[in-house]
N, C-alpha and C positions, 0 to 999 in steps of 0.2 A: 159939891164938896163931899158929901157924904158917898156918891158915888165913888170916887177915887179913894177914900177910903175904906170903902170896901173891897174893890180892886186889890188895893194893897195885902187887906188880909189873906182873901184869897191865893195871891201871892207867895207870901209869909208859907200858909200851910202845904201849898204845891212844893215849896225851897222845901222844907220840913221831912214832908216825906221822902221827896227825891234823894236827897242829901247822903240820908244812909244807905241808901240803896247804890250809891255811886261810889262807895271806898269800894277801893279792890281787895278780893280776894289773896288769900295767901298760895305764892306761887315759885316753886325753888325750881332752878333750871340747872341740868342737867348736864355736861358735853357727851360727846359720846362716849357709851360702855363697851369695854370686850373682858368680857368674862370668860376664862378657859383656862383648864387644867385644874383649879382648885374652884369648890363652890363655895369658900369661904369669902370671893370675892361681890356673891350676890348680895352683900350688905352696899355695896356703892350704891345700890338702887334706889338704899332707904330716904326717905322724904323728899325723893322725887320727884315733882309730876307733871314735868314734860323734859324730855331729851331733845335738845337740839344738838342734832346727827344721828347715829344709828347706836342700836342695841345688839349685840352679839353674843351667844351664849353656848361656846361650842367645847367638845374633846374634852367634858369629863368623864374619866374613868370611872369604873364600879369600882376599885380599890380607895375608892375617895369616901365611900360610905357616905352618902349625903343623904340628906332626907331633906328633900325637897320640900315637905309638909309645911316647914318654920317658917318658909321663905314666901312671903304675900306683902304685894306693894296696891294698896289700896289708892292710893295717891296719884300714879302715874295714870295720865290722861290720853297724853301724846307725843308719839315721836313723831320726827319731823322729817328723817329721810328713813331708813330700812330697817328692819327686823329677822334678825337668823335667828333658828334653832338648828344645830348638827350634832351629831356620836355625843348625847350627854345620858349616859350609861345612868338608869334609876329613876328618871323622872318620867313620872305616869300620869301627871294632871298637870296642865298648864293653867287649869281653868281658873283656880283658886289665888295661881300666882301673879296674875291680872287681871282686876274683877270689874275694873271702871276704866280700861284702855278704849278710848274713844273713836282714834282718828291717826291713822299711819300715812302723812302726807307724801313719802316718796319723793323729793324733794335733790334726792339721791338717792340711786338705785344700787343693787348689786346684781349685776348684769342686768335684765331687764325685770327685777321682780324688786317687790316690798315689805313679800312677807316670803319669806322659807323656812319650811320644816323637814328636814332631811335625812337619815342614817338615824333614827329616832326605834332602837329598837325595843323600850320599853315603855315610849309612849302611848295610851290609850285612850287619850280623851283630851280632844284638842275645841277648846271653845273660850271666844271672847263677847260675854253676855253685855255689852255695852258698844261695842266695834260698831261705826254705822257704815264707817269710809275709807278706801284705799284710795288717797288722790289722785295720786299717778304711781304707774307701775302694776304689775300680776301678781299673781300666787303661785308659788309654787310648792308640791307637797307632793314626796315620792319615797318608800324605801323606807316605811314605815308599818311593819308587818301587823304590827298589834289593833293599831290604830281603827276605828269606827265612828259611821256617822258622817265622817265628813263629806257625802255625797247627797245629804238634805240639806246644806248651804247651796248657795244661790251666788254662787263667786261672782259670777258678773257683773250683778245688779250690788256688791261690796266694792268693784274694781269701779266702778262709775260705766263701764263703758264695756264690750264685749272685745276681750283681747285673746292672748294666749295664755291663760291660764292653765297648769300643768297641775293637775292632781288627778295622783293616782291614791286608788284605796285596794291594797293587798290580802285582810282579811279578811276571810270567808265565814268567820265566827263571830256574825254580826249581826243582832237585829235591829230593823228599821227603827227609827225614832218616827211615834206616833205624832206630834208636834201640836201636839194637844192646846186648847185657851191659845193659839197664835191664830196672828192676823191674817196669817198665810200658811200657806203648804211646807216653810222652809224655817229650820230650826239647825242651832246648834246639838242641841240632845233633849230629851224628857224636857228636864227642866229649862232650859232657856229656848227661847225665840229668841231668833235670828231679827235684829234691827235692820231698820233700813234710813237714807238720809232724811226722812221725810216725818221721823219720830222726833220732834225736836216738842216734847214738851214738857212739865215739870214729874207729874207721876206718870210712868209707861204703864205702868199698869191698871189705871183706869182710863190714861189718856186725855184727859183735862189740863185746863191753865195752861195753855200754849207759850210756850219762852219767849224769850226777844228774840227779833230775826237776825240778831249776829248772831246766835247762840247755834252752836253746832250738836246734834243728839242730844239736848236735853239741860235744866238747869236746877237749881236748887231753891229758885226762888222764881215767879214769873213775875215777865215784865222789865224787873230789871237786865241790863248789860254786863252786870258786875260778876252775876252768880252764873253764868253761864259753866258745863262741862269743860267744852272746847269752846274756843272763838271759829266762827264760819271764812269768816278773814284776817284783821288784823288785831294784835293782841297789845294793848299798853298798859301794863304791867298788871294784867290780870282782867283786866275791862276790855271788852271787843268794842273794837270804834272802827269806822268804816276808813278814817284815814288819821295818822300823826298828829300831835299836838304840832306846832308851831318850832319848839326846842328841843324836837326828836325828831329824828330819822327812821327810815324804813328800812328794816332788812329783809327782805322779798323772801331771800334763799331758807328761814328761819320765821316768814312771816309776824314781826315784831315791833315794837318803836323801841329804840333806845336813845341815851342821849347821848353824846359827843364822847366822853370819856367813857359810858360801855361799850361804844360801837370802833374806837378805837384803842382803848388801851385793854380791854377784858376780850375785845374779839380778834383786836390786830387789824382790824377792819379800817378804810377808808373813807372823806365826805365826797360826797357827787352830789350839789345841791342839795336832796332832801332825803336822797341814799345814802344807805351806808352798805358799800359794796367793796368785794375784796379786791379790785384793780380799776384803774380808771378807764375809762369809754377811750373809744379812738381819738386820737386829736388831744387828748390831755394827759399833762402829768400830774404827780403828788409833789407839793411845797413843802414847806418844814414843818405847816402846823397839819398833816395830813388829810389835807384837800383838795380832791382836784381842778385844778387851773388850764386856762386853753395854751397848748403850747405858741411858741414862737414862729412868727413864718421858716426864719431859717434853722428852726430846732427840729431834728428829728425826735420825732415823740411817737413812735410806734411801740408796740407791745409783741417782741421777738420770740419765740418757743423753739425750741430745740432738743431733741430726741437727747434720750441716754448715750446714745453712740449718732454721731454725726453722720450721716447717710440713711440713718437707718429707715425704717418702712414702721409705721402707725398704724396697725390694723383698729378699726371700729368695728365690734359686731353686734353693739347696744346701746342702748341709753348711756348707761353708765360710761362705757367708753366714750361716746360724745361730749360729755360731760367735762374730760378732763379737758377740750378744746375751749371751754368758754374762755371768753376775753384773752384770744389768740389771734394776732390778726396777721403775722406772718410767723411758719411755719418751715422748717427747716430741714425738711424728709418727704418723705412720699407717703402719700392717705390712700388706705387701700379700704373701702367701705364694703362689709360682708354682712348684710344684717337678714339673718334668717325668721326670725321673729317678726309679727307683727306688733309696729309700734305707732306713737304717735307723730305724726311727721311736723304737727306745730310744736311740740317742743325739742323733735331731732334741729329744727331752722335756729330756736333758742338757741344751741350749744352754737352751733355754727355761721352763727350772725355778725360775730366779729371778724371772719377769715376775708382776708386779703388777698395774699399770695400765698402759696405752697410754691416750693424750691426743688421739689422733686419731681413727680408722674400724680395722680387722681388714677385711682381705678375704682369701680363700683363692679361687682365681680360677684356674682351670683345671689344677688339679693332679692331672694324669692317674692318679698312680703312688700319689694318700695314698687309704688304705682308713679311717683315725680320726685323730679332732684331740685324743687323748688327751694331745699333750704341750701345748695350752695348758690343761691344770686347774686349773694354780695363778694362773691369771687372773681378777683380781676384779673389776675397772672396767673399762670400756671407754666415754669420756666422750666420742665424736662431736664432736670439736672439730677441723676442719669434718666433719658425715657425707657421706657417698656420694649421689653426686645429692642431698643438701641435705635424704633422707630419713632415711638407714641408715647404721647403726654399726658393722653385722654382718653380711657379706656370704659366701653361699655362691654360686657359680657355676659353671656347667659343671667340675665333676669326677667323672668319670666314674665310680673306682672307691671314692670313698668311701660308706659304708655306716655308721658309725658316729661320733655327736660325742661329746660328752665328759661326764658328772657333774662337776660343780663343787665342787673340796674346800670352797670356803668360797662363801657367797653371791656371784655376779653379776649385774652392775648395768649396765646400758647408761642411762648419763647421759642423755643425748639422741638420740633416731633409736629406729628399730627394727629388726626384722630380713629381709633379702631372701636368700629359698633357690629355687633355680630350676636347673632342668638338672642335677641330681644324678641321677645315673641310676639308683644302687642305696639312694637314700637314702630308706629307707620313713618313712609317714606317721606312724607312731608314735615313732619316733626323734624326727622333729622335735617333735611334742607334748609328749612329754617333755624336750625342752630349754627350749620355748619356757616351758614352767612352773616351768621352775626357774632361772627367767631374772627378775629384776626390772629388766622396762621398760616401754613406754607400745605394748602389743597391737595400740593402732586402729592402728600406722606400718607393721603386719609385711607382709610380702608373701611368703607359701610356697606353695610347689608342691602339686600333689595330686597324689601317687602312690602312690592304695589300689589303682588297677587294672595297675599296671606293677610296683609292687617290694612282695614282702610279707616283712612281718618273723619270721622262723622261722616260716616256714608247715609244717604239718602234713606227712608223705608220704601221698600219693594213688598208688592203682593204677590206672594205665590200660590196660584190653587190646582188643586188636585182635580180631573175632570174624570178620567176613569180608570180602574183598575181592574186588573187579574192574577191568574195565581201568579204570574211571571212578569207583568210590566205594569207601570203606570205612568198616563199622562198627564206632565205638566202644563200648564200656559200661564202666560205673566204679560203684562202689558208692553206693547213694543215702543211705548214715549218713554218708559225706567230702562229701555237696553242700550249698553253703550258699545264701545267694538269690542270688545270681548266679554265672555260671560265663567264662571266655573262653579261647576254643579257638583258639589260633595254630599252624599252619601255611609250608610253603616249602618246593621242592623240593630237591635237595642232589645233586650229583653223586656216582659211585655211588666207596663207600668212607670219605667226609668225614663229620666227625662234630664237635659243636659242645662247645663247654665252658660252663659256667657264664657264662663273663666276655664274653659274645659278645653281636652286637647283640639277643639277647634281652632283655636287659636295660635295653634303650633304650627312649626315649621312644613313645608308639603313632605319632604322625608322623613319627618318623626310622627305623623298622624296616625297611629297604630289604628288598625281595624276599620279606618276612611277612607273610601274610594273616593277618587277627583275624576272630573272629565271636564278640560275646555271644550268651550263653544264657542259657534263661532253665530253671527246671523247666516249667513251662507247655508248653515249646516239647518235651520228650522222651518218648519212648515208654518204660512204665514197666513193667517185668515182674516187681514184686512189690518185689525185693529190689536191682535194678540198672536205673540208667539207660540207655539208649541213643540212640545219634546215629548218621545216617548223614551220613557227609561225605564232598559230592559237589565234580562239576566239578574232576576231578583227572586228571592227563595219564597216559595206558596209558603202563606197562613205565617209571616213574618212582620215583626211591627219595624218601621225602620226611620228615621229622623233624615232628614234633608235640608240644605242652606244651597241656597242662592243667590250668586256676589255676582257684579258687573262691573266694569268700570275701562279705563281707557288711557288716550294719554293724556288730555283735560280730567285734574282730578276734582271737575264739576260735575262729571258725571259719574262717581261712586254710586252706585245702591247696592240695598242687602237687602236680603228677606229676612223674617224668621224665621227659627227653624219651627219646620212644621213635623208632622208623627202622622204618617197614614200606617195603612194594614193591608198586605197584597191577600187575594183569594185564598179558598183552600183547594187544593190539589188529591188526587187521589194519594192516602196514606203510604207512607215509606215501608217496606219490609219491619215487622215489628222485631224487638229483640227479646229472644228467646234461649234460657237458661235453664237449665238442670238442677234441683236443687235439693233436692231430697228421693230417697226411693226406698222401697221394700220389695218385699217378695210378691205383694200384689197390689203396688200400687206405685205411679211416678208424680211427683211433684214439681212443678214448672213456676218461672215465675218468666213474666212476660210485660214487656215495657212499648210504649208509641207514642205518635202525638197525631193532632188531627183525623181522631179517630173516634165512631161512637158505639164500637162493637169490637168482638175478637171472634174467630170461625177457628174452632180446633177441628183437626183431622187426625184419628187414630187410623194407623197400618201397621198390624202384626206380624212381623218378617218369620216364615218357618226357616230352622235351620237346615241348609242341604244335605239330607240323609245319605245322601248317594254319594254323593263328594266325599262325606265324611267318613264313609265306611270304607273311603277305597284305601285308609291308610292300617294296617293292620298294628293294633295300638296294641297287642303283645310283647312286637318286636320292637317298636318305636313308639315309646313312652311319653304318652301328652301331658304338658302341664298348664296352668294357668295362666293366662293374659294380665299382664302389667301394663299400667300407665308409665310409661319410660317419661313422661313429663311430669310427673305427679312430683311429690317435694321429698318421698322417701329413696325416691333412684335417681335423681337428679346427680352426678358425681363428674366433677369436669376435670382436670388434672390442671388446668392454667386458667389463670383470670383471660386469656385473649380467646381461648374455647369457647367459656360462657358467654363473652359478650358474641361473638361468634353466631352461636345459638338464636341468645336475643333477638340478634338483627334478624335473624333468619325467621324468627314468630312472626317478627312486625313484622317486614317483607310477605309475609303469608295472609298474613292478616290485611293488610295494605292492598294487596292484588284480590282475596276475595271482595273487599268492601267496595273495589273499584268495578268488581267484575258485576257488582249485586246492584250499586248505580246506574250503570250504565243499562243494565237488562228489565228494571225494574219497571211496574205498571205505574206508566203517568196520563193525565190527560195530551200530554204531547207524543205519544208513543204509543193508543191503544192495542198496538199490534201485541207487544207484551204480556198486556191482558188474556190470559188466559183461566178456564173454568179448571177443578181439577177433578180428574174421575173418581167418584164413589162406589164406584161398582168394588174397588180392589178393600174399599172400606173394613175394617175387622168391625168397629163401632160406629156408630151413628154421631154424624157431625154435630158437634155442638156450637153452639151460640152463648158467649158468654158475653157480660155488660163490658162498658167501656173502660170503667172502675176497677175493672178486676188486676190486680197484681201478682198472685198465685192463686193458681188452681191444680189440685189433687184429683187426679185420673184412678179412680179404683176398680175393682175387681179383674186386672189382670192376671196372668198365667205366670207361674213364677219363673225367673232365668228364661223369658223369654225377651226375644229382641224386635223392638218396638219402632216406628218411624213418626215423628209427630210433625203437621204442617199448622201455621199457625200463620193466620193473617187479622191483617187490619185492615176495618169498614169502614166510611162514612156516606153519604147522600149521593156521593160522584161514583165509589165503586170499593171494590176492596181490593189490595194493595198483593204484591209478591209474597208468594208465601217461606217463610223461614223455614228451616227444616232442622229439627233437633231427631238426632237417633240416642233410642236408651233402652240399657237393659235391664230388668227387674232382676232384686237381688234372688239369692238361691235360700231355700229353707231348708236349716240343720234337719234330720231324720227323714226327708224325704226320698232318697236312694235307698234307702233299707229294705230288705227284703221283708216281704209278712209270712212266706212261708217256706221253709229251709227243710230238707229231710235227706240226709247223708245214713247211709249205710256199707256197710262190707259182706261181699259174697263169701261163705264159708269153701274154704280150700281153692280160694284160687287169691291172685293179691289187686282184686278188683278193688276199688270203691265207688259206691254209685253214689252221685248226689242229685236231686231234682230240686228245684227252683223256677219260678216263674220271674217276669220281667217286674220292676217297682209298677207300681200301680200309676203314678204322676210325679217321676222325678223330677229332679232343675234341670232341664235340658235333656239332648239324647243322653242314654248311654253307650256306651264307647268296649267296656269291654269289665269281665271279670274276675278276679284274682282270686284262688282258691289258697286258705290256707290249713295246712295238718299239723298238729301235733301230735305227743304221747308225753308218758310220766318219765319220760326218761330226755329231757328236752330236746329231741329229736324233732325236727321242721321240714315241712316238703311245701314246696309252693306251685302251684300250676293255672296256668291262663289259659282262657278260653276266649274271643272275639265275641260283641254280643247277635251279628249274622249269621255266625258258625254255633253257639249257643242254640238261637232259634229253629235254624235246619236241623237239630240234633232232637227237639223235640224238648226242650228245655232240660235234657238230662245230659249230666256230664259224667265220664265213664276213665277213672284213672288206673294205672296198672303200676301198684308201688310196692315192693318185695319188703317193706320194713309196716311192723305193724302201729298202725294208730289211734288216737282214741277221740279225738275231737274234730271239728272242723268248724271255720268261717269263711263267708264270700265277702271280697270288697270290693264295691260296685262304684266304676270309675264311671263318669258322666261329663257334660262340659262343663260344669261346675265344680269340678275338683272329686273328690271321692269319698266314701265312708264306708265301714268296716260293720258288717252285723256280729253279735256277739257270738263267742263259741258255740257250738251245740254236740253232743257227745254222738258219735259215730256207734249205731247200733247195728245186729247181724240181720243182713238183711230176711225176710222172712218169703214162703212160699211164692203167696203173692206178688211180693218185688222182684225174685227171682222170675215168675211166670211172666211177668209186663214188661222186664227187661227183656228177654230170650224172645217175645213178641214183637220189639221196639225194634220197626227199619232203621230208625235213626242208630240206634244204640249198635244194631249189626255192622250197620255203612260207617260208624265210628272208628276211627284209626287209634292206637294207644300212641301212635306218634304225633300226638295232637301239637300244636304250636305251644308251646309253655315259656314259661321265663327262666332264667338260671336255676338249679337245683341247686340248693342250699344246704347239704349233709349235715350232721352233725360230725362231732369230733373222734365219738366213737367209731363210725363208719367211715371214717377217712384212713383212721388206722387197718381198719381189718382189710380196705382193698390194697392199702400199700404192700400188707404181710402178702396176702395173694402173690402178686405180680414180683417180690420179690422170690418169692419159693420157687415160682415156676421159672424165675431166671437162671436161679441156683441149678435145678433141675436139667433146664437146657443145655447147661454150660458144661455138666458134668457126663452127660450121654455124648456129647463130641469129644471131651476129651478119652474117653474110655474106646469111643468108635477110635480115633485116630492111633492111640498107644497098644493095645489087644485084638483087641474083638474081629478086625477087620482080615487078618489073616485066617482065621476059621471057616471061613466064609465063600466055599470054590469057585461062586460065581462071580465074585469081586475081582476074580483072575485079570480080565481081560481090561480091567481099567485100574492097571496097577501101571503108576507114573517111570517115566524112561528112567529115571535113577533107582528105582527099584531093579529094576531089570538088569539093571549094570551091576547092583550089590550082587544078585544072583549070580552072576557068569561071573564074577571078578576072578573064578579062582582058574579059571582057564588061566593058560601060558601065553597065549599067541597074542596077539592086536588084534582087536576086534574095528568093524564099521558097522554101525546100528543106523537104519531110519527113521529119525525122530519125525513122527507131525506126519510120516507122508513124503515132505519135501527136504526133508534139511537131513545132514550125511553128519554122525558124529564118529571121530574117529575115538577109540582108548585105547591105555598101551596096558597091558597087565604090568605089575607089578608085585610082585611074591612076597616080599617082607611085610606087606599093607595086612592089615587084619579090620574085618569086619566093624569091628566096633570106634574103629576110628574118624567113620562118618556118620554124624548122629543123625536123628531123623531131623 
């Protein structure tokens, strides 16, 4: 007796404490907000704290003057489906505006995400210090220039699960958040750490008194159910309990109990047993007291959907969009499925577990990211009204990673049309035979792919090994019990370290394998050593890593195998021709930069090309004026008159460049070719060969000859040999003042109009010299210019000897070379003295001198242009007037002019006879005249 009485008190004080701890919490529920255009509507938020449905907060302008400061909802715990932020012009802290947001279940998405931050151009600080959980659905976060930090979150492990999470982070004026006092590497900023689901306890910040395990991120009191943040599952009216009271309902979509008159007169909601859900199940309808009931055998009791426009086409490319198909079980258009995003395929089956029939076509049409079309199973009909191209019901197309369709719970029927499967990459030939047979429709319409020799379905594992290699082949061999009647061996080389997966374009079609070689096999074709095949697989590049698969299989698809893929590495070969570039230069010195591979040395070759003196001298550069050599490709002469010129051009580089690279392949030293291999002579050497590291990238060749032309050979070594040598020619620049003369000494002979100049050749110009240009002045700007050749220079004795009747006072030489030219400064033209006179009047050269030396135009002044004109004028005048004085006077005084005095002269004379005369003109010709008497002399003039 006393036992049971103490029982009982025990009792008593368990009720006691329990008791209080079991009211609920205070909890105002929300529907959903869309807040836009005015921020005066962020007061709907207040006393909040949970939204069942979405939050939206978009397209306030900066004209709206908000200060987002005011606006903090302490209260809000949880929404239940999505959360947007877009273009709300001013707001720069989210974080203050939701400080105990817990738990964003996604419950409904917007398109496939649950939380978006978008066109956010003055936000800078995006953090929710309480957030443990995104239940379903991604993140997306883009187009937010200001924004930081957001890249020390850990999205995935907030998503539940590794999806497509989309953030981006565009500011570059950003520093990292240290993430100081956290559990982990991952923070919202400075001050907060980033929660995770697994922080469920009363203080986070020391991490003690662990909540109740309904409790989701945390509670206010531990132990109890009542004081929880969020509920982990279901919430009655503020208390998480793992299921309903008895006289409440569950709303799954909302995660909730309600009772009969909230779940249908506040929700609009329906009974279903112990749901309260927005339509009834297959097979049932709603009564009057809004409940579902089982229909009648002969009641049609289906649940009808029908597009905006009758025919029309329902594209799905998310969650979301699947969403609107819940509890649709016939369907009255065509479903065209395009879902690029990775999602979750148990809750795409969710949306699509009520479908029955579709009325139109199914198309599944490039959906990168579905691997199985497992959530349409409960699809019975599919009645082609209208089909696809006028053939098909049933359409698979380009996607890429699906590999599995689906068994049909109950028979399917394609009404009309057939089936089109094409570009499925991993979707083997026996998958589809197996659907196509458990499919009743009309066969002849089908149109499917054949991929026995691309995708095999649970192929066997194959050993493949590697037995030996060189720089050019390697041998395979595999077991001859894994080979079936045919085999195909693909191949591709892989830069060194890279390594493939499964999901990669091996699994692509045999025309779309970029950069995979295939070769069938056949057994016929291998060499058999009892127990193992063997293949040697050639034409493969030295010192290259390369990857390899090996499939077999037949018409029995019991005998699929594959290998994996395995990475060997062929030999090394003697080195490629290395590449060799120009890259800097001076007057004494060239700079190269030089690139190879499989290589552990470089051999330079310097050859100093003289230029051809004798060639060059044979052109007389007085008369035919040299000038400098242009790069016509360079970027300052490039000038093409039509865009079809230049490409023209173009083609014509590569083309050139194309034929050397092929010509420089094919002749190059390999171990396949040592004939190639040749030594190169050093005898013609200007320097001594050098030996530079394998390391080296540029190297600087110094103390050359300046403007001199250079030939450099440049190879690559390793252990087997050294390689073709590359050939760069260059020529060292010219340096300003080195044509100048050092020593110049011009004079004039007294009374005669000599001037002598002596000069010797530059000491080490840029190149030859070519020839020399003399130039005179005086104070009256009068110029004489005269050239000499510098062969004809030399033979003179280095003295040049001009004959110029105008007097001068200065003179310079400008000494042309192949480098262009330069000008020594004037120097004053003195009389020459004894001396100069004695060594000239000595000098064979200066005797053997002609004054009709080769020169260049004469260039007068203006003064002297006049005075020869006057000349040659006077002496015309002159001319003109001694013939007319000879013809009119002079010439009859004269006795001896007699005898060449013209036949009409002679006739004036005799005129004055009477008779007729006959005179012989010339010799041969008879003239007769008749006189005339009244004629007087002066009436024939001269």
């Amino acid at each position: 007796m006393m036992f049971s009485h103490l029982l009982l008190g025990v009792s008593l004080m368990l009720l006691a404490l329990y008791f209080p701890s079991a009211e609920s919490k205070f909890e105002h529920e929300c529907t959903s907000i869309d807040i836009r255009n005015e921020c005066n509507q962020m007061h709907l938020l207040d006393n909040c704290t949970v939204v069942t449905g979405y939050l939206m907060i978009t397209l306030i302008a900066s004209d709206q003057h908000c200060n987002f400061s005011e606006y903090s909802f302490p209260l809000l715990t949880e929404i239940t489906e999505f959360m947007i932020f877009t273009e709300v012009r001013g707001l720069v802290n989210i974080t203050e505006m939701f400080p105990h947001l817990t738990v964003i279940r996604g419950r409904r998405l917007f398109l496939n995400y649950a939380l978006g931050v978008t066109n956010m151009y003055d936000l800078e600080e995006l953090a929710f210090p309480q957030l443990v959980a995104i239940q379903r659905g991604q993140v997306y976060i883009g187009n937010s220039p200001k924004l930081c930090n957001i890249d020390q979150v850990n999205w995935d492990l907030l998503t539940l699960s590794r999806g497509e999470n989309h953030v981006t982070m565009v500011s570059k004026n950003c520093s990292t958040p240290v993430c100081s006092g956290c559990s982990s590497s991952h923070c919202w900023s400075n001050r907060y750490c980033q929660r995770s689901l697994n922080d469920n306890v009363a203080d986070y910040s020391i991490k003690i008194e662990t909540c109740h395990e309904d409790c989701l991120g945390g509670c206010t009191k531990p132990v109890s159910a009542a004081d929880c943040s969020v509920c982990r599952g279901l919430s009655d009216a503020g208390v998480c309990v793992k299921s309903c009271p008895k006289d409440k309902y569950i709303m799954e979509h909302f995660q909730r109990c309600y009772t009969r008159d909230e779940c249908v007169v506040k929700h609009g909601y329906v009974i279903s047993g112990s749901q309260c859900v927005a339509f009834c199940p297959s097979g049932y309808r709603t009564d009057n007291t809004s409940e579902c009931v089982l229909c009648d055998t002969d009641e049609a009791c289906i649940s009808f959907c029908t597009p905006e426009f009758p025919g029309n086409t329902f594209y799905i490319y998310n969650l979301a969009d699947a969403e609107k198909l819940r509890g649709c079980q016939i369907y009255n258009g065509s479903l065209v499925i395009t879902i690029r995003n990775k999602v979750n395929e148990t809750q795409l089956y969710q949306s699509f577990t009520s479908i029955r029939e579709v009325r139109g076509h199914v198309k599944v049409y490039r959906s990168s990211q579905l691997r199985s079309l497992n959530f349409l199973r409960n699809l019975e009909r599919v009645h082609g009204d209208p089909p696809e191209n006028r053939h098909y019901s049933f359409i698979l197309y380009d996607n890429k990673k699906l590999s599995e369709l689906w068994k049909p719970s109950r028979e399917l029927q394609l009404v009309e049309g057939g089936m089109f499967m094409h570009r499925n990459n991993k979707l083997c030939n026996k998958r589809m035979r197996e659907f196509q047979n458990n499919v009743n429709h009309d066969r002849a319409l089908d149109s499917l792919q054949t991929n026995d020799q691309e995708v095999q379905c649970s192929p066997l594992k194959m050993q493949l090994f590697v037995q030996r290699r060189t720089h050019r082949t390697v041998k395979l061999s595999w077991l001859k019990s894994q080979t079936s009647q045919r085999l195909e061996l693909i191949h591709r080389p892989l830069p060194p370290g890279q390594r493939y997966h499964e999901e990669s374009e091996l699994e692509a079609p045999i025309c779309t394998r970029i950069n995979w070689k295939r070769r069938l096999l056949f057994p016929d074709d291998l060499v058999d050593n009892g127990t193992h095949y063997i293949f040697q697989l050639d034409d493969l590049q030295p010192d290259t890593r390369y990857a390899c698969l090996l499939r077999t299989f037949g018409d029995e698809l019991a005998q699929e195998a594959r290998s994996e893929l395995i990475y060997f590495e062929t030999e090394l070969d003697i080195p490629k021709p290395p590449l060799l570039e120009l890259v800097k230069k001076t007057d004494s010195s060239l700079t190269v930069r030089m690139a190879s591979h499989d290589h552990d040395r470089f051999l330079l070759t310097v050859f100093e090309l003289e230029d051809d003196q004798a060639y060059i001298e044979q052109r007389n550069y007085c008369h035919q004026l040299s000038f400098v050599w242009r790069d016509m490709d360079g970027p300052n002469w490039i000038g093409f008159e039509n865009y079809e010129d230049c490409c023209a051009h173009k083609a014509e580089q590569l083309d050139d460049s194309r034929f050397i690279a092929n010509m420089r392949e094919q002749y190059r030293c390999t171990l396949d070719d040592r004939k190639q291999c040749r030594r190169l002579s050093l005898a013609a050497a200007t320097l001594p060969q050098l030996r530079l590291p394998g390391n080296t990238t540029e190297y600087e060749h110094k103390s050359l000859s300046r403007y001199r032309l250079y030939e450099l050979q440049l190879q690559a070594c390793n252990s087997l040999g050294c390689s073709s040598h590359t050939t760069l020619y260059g020529r060292t620049n010219y340096t300003l003042g080195a044509n100048l003369l050092t020593q110049l000494h011009a004079c004039h002979i007294p009374k005669t109009e000599r001037y002598v100049l002596r000069f010797e050749e530059p000491a080490n110009p840029n190149g030859l010299v070519t020839n020399y240009v003399i130039h005179y002045r005086n104070n009256f700007n009068q110029t004489h210019v005269g050239c000499v050749t510098r062969e004809d220079h030399q033979s003179a004795g280095y003295v040049y000897v001009k004959r110029v009747n105008i007097t001068y006072t200065e003179c310079a030489v400008r000494v042309h070379s192949l480098a262009g030219d330069e000008m020594t400064p004037y120097i004053p033209i003195v009389q020459c003295s004894e001396d100069d006179q004695r060594q000239f009047a000595h000098s064979r050269e200066a005797k053997e001198l002609s004054p009709e030396l080769s020169e260049l135009p004469v260039t007068a002044s203006h003064a002297r242009g006049i005075s020869i004109f006057l000349i040659c004028f006077l002496f015309g005048c002159s001319a003109s007037l001694v013939w007319v004085l000879y013809k009119r006077r002079c010439w009859r005084k004269i006795p001896g002019l007699r005898r060449y005095v013209p036949v009409r002269e002679q006739w004036l004379l005799d005129r004055q006879q009477t008779e007729d005369r006959e005179i012989l003109v010339d010799g041969f010709e008879t003239v007769r005249f008749q006189n005339n008497n009244d004629s007087q002399a002066d009436d024939y003039p001269m």
